[in-house]
C-alpha positions in Angstrom: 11.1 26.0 -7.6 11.4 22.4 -6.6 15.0 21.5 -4.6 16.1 17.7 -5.7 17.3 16.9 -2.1 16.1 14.9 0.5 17.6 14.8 4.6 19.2 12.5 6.4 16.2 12.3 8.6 14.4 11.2 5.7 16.0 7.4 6.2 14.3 7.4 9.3 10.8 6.7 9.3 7.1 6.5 11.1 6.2 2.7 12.1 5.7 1.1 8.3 7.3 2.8 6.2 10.1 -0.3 6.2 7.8 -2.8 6.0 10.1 -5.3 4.5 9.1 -8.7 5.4 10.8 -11.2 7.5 11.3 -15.2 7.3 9.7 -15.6 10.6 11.5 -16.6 14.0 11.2 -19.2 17.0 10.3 -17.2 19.7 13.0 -16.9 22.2 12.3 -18.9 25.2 15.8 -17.6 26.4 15.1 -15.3 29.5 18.0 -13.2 31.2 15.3 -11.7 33.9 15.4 -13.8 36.8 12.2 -12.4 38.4 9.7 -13.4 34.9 6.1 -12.6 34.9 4.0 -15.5 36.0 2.1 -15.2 32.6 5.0 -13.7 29.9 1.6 -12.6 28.0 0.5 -10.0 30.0 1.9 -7.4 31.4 2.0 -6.5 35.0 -1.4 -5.4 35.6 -2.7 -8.6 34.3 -4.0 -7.4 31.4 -3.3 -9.2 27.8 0.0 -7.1 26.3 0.2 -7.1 22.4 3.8 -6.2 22.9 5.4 -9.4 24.0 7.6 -11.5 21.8 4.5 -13.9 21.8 3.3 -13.0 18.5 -0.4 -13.7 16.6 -2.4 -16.5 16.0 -4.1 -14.5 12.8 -4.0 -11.1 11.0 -6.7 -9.8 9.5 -8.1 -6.3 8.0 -11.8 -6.2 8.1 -14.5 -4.6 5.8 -13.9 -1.3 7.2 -9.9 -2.0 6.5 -9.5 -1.7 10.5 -6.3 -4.2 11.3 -7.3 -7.0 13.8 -4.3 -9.0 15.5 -5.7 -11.8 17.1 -4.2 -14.2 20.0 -5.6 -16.7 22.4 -9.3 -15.3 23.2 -8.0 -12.1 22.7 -8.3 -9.4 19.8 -6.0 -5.7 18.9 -7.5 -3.2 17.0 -5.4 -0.6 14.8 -2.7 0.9 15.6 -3.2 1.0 19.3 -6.3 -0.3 20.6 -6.8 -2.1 23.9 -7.1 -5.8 24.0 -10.7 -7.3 24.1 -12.0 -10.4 24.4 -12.8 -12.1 20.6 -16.3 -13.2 21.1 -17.0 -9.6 22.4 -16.3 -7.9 18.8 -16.8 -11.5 16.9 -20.2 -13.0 17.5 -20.0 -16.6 18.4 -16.8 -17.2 18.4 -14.1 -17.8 21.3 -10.2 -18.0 20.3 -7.4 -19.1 19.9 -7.6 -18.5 15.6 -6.0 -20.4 13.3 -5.7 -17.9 10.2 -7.9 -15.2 8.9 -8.4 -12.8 5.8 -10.8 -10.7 3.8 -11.9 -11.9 0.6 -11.4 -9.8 -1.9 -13.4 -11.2 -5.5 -15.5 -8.3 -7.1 -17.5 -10.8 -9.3 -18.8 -12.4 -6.5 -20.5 -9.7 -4.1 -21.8 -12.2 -1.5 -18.2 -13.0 -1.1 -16.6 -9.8 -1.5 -14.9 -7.7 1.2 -16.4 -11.1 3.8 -13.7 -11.5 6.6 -13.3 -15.0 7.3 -11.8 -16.6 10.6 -10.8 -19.8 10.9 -10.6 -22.7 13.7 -9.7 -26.1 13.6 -12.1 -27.5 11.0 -14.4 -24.0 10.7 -14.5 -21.0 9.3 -16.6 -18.7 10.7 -17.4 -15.5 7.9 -18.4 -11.3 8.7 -19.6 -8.7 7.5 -20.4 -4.9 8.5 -19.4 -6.5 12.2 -21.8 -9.7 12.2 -21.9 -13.1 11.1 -22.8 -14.1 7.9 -26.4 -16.6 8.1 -25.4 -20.6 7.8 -21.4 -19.9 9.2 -19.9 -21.6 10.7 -19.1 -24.0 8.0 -16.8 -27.0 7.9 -13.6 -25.5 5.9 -14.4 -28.5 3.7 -17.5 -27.0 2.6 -16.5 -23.5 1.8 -13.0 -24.1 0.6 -12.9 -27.3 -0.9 -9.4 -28.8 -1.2 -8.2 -26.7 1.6 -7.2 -28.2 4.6 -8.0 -28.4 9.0 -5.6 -26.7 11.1 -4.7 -23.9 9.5 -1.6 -22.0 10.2 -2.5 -18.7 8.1 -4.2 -17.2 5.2 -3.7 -14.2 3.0 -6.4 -13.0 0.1 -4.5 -12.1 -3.1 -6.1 -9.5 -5.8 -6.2 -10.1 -9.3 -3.3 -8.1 -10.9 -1.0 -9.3 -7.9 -1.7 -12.5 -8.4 -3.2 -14.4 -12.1 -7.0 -14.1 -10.3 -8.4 -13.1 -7.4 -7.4 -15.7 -4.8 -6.5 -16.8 -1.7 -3.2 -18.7 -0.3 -3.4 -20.5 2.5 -0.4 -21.9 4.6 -0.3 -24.8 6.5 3.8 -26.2 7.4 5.8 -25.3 4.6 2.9 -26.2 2.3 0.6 -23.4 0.4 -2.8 -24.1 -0.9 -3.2 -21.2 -3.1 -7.7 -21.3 -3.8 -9.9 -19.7 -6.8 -12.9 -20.4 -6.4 -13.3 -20.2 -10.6 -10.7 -22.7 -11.3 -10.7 -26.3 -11.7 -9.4 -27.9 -9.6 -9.8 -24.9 -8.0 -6.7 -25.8 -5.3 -3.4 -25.6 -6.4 -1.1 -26.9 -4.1 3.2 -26.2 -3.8 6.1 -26.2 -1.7 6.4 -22.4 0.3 10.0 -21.4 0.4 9.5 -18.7 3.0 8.8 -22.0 5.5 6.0 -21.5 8.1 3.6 -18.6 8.7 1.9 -18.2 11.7 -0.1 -15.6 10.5 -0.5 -13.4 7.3 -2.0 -10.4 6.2 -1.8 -8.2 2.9 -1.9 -4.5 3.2 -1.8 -1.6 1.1 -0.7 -4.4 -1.9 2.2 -5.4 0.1 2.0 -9.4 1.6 3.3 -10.2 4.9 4.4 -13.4 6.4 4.5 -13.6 10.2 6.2 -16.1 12.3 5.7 -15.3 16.3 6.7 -11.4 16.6 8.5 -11.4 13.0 7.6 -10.7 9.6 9.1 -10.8 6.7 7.2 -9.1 3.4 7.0 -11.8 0.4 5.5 -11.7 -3.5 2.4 -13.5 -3.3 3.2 -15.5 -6.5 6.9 -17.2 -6.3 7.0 -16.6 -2.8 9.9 -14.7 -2.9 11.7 -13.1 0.0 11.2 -9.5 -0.8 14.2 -7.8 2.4 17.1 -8.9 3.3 16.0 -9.5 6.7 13.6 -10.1 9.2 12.1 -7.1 11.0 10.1 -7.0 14.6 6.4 -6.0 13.9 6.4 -3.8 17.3 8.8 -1.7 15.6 6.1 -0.9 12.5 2.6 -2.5 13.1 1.7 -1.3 16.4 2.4 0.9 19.6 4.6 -0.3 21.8 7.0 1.6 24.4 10.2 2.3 23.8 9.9 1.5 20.0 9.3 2.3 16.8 10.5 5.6 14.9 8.0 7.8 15.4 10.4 10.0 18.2 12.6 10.8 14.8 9.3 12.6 13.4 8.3 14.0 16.5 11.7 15.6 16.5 12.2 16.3 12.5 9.7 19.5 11.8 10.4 19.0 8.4 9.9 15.6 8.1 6.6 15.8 10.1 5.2 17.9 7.4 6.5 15.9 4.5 4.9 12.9 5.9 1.6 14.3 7.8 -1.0 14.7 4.8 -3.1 16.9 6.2 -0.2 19.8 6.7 -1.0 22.0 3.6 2.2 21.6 2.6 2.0 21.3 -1.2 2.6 17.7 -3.4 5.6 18.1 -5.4 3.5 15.4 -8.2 0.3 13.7 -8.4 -0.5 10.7 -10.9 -3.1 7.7 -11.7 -2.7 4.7 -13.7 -4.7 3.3 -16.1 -5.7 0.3 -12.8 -6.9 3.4 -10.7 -3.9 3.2 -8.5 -3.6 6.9 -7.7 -0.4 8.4 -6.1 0.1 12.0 -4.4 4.1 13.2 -4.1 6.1 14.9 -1.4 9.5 15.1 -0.6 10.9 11.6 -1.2 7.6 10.4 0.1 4.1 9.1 -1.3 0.6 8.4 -0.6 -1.6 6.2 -2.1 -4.8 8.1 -2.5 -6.9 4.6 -3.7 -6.0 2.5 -0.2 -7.4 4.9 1.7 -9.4 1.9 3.4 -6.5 0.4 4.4 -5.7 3.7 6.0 -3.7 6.6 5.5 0.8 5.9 5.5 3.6 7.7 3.8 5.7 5.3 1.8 9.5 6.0 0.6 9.8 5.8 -3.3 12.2 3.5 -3.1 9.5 1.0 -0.9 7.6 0.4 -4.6 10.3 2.0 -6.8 13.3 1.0 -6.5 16.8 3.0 -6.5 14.3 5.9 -6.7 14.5 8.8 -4.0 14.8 12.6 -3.7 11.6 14.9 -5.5 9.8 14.2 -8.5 8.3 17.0 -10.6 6.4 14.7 -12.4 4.6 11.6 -12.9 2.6 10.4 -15.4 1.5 6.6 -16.9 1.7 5.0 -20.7 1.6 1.4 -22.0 2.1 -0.3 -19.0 5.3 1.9 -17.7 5.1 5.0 -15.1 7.4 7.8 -15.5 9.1 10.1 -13.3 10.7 13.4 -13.9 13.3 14.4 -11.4 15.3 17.8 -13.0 16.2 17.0 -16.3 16.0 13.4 -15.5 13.7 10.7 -16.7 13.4 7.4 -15.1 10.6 4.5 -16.3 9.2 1.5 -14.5 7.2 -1.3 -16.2 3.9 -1.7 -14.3 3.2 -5.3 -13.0 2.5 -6.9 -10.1 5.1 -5.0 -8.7 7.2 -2.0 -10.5 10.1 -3.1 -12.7 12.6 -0.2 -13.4 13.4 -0.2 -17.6 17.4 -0.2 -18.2 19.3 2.2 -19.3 17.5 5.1 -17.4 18.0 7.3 -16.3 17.8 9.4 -19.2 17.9 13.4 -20.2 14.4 14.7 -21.0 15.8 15.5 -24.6 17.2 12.4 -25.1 13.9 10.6 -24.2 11.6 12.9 -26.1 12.2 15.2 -28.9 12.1 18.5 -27.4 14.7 20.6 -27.4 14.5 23.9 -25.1 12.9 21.9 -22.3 15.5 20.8 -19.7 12.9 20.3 -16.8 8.9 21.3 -16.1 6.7 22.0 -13.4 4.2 19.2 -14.2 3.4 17.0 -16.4 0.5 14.2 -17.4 -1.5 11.5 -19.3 -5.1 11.1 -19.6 -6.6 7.5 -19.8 -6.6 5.5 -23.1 -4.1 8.3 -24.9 -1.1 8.7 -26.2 -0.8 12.1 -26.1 2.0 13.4 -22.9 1.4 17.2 -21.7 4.4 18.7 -20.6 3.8 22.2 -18.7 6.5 25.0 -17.9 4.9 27.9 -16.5 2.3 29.2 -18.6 3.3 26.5 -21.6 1.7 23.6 -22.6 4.0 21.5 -24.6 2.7 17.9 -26.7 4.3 14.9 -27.1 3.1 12.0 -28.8 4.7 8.6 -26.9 4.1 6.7 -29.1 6.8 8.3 -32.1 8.4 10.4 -29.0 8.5 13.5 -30.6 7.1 16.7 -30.1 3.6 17.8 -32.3 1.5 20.7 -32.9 2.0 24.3 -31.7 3.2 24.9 -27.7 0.1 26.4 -26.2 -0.7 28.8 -23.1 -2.4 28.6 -20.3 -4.1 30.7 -17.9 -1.7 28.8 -15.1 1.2 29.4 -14.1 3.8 27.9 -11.0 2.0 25.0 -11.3 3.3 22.0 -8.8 1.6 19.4 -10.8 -1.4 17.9 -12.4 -3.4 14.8 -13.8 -5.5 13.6 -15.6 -8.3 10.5 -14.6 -11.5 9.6 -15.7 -13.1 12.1 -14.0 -11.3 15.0 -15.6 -8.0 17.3 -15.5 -6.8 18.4 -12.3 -4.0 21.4 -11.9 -2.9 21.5 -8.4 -1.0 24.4 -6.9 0.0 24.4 -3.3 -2.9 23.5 -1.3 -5.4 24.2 -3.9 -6.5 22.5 -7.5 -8.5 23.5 -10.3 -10.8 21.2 -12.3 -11.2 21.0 -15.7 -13.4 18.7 -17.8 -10.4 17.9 -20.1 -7.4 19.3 -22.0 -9.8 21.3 -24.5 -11.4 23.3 -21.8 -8.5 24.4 -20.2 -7.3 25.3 -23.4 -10.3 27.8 -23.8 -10.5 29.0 -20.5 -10.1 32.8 -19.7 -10.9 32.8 -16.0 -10.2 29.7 -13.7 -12.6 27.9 -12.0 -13.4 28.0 -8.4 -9.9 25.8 -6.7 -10.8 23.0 -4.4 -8.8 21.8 -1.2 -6.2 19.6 -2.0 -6.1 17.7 1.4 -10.5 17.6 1.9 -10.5 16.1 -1.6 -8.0 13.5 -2.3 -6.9 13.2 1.6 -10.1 12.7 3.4 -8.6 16.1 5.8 
């Protein structure tokens, strides 16, 4: 049975998971220590500190989706790797960056998944760790319309933005680039003012300014928190910040939020864009980004005003649904998730189907109208598009199910650590045995 709770401790979360952006900041030059470091960029050892309030030059994920934070002639790796020198990891090239992304345009595989650096009037592009024959180019050249000087860049994927493109900032100014368009620059006004640096991740956009950020939509520009965070508080190790002492110290919430913990998913689900979501506690992973790497999200970080456990979730015309209880709640599916008015709603006053007052799972399968509903051994069928319940109520050979979906690669039934894979609907329907289960962490989690 599924408890529709969620902890206090729950608010508190690992570095990330409040990724809201920030309009970014001067950095202070204010200093109340009167014995300052002769070089405020490193620390006391001498050796460059990622931790200071000096901030990035560039962001950057690369091909492998390993973060790079780059300043002066030195590069960070991850989460918390040491400093090194750029042209040690970045052939032929010596800092300080300008701006950096990685191209993201599928249609164009010589181009896809490239990271590109810039500096002054170049732009030097990678792949697989070495640089591309004939770069470095004049910016000129490879971006045409774009200009010198850079102060960041930010790819932007089709279905977040109109086309796969990419914005680049320079003053308050953006110069948003497809390379399919003509003209292919567009330039306009930024309202968020100046980025220092900018990176997207895991379909979120970020807009630095020294050792702020603020999180923004890549299309109006808009300011997506109310205010600015420090990135040394969710990007990367520092001491003495951060919330990851709260998980340390929460049991509970370590388990919720650790994937690999064989604690079972309360719902899994996958639209008809592949994005693919696992479940737990208040919590979700996105099972598609894995090379961006692996973070627990709080529902109410892509869906708003929703928290607490869902039983169910399942995609239709452009909406995701969530079953909480004997509550319903629908989101339209855009470039970012839009809750419906009005929900809310009872399952029976959503769908014709009196009896049911909550399931164990439920799911979609791609290109159908058809919406399985499953309490305990029943299979229940609803057709979305009249919402009313057709056909005879069917059993399966499962029962205490935690939840299931449906993709292109079949039906999956997933009960506490394990799942079952069917081919589709019909042969579980004439099943009599189950098939060997699977591991629910090796396969989706990459455990």
């Amino acid at each position: 049975m599924k408890v529709h709770s969620i902890s206090s401790a729950l608010l508190y979360l690992l570095p990330l998971v409040l990724s809201y952006p920030l309009i970014k900041g001067r950095h202070n030059d204010t200093r109340t220590d009167p014995h300052p470091a002769a070089d405020p960029q490193h620390n006391a050892s001498g050796v460059p500190d990622r931790c200071t309030d000096e901030g990035f030059g560039a962001i950057t994920l690369d091909d492998d989706g390993v973060i790079h934070y780059f300043r002066g002639d030195t590069v960070w790796t991850g989460f918390q790797g040491p400093p090194q020198l750029i042209n040690e990891s970045w052939a032929g090239l010596t800092g300080p960056i300008d701006a950096a992304f990685r191209n993201h345009n599928e249609k164009k595989p010589q181009e896809h998944q490239r990271t590109y650096l810039f500096k002054g009037s170049l732009v030097w592009s990678y792949f697989a760790g070495k640089l591309v024959t004939g770069f470095p180019r004049l910016i000129s050249q490879e971006f045409p319309g774009v200009p010198d000087d850079l102060d960041a860049a930010v790819e932007c994927h089709r279905g977040e933005c109109r086309t796969d493109s990419t914005i680049f900032f320079k003053g308050d100014t953006a110069y948003i680039y497809s390379s399919g368009e003509q003209p292919p620059v567009k330039q306009r006004h930024w309202p968020l003012g100046i980025c220092t640096a900018a990176v997207r991740w895991l379909e979120r956009y970020y807009c630095f300014n020294g050792i702020n950020f603020t999180r923004f939509d890549p299309v109006s520009g808009q300011i997506l928190a109310p205010r600015p965070l420090d990135s040394r508080d969710y990007f990367f190790r520092c001491p003495g910040r951060g919330h990851r002492h709260v998980v340390r110290q929460n049991v509970t919430l370590a388990s919720i939020i650790n994937r690999c913990s064989n604690r079972s998913y309360d719902a899994f689900s996958s639209d008809d864009a592949s994005r693919t979501y696992a479940f737990r506690g208040g919590w979700y992973f996105r099972l598609d980004s894995s090379k961006d790497g692996w973070h627990p999200w709080p529902l109410n970080h892509t869906w708003s005003n929703l928290q607490g456990v869902v039983d169910a979730a399942f995609t239709f015309a452009n909406r995701m649904y969530f079953i909480q209880g004997s509550q319903v709640s629908v989101y339209l599916s855009d470039q970012i998730y839009i809750p419906v008015a009005g929900y809310p709603k009872a399952i029976q006053e959503e769908w014709d189907v009196s009896g049911v007052t909550a399931v164990d799972a439920a799911f979609t399968c791609p290109h159908s109208s058809d919406l399985y509903l499953i309490m305990g051994n029943k299979l229940i069928l609803v057709d979305l598009t009249t919402q009313k319940r057709y056909g005879e109520d069917r059993t399966i050979i499962h029962t205490n199910l935690d939840s299931a979906m449906c993709n292109t690669h079949g039906l999956y039934l997933l009960q506490g650590p394990i799942f079952y894979h069917y081919k589709n609907v019909e042969e579980l329907l004439s099943s009599r045995k189950a098939p060997a289960p699977g591991d629910i962490s090796s396969y989706f989690l990459d455990c």
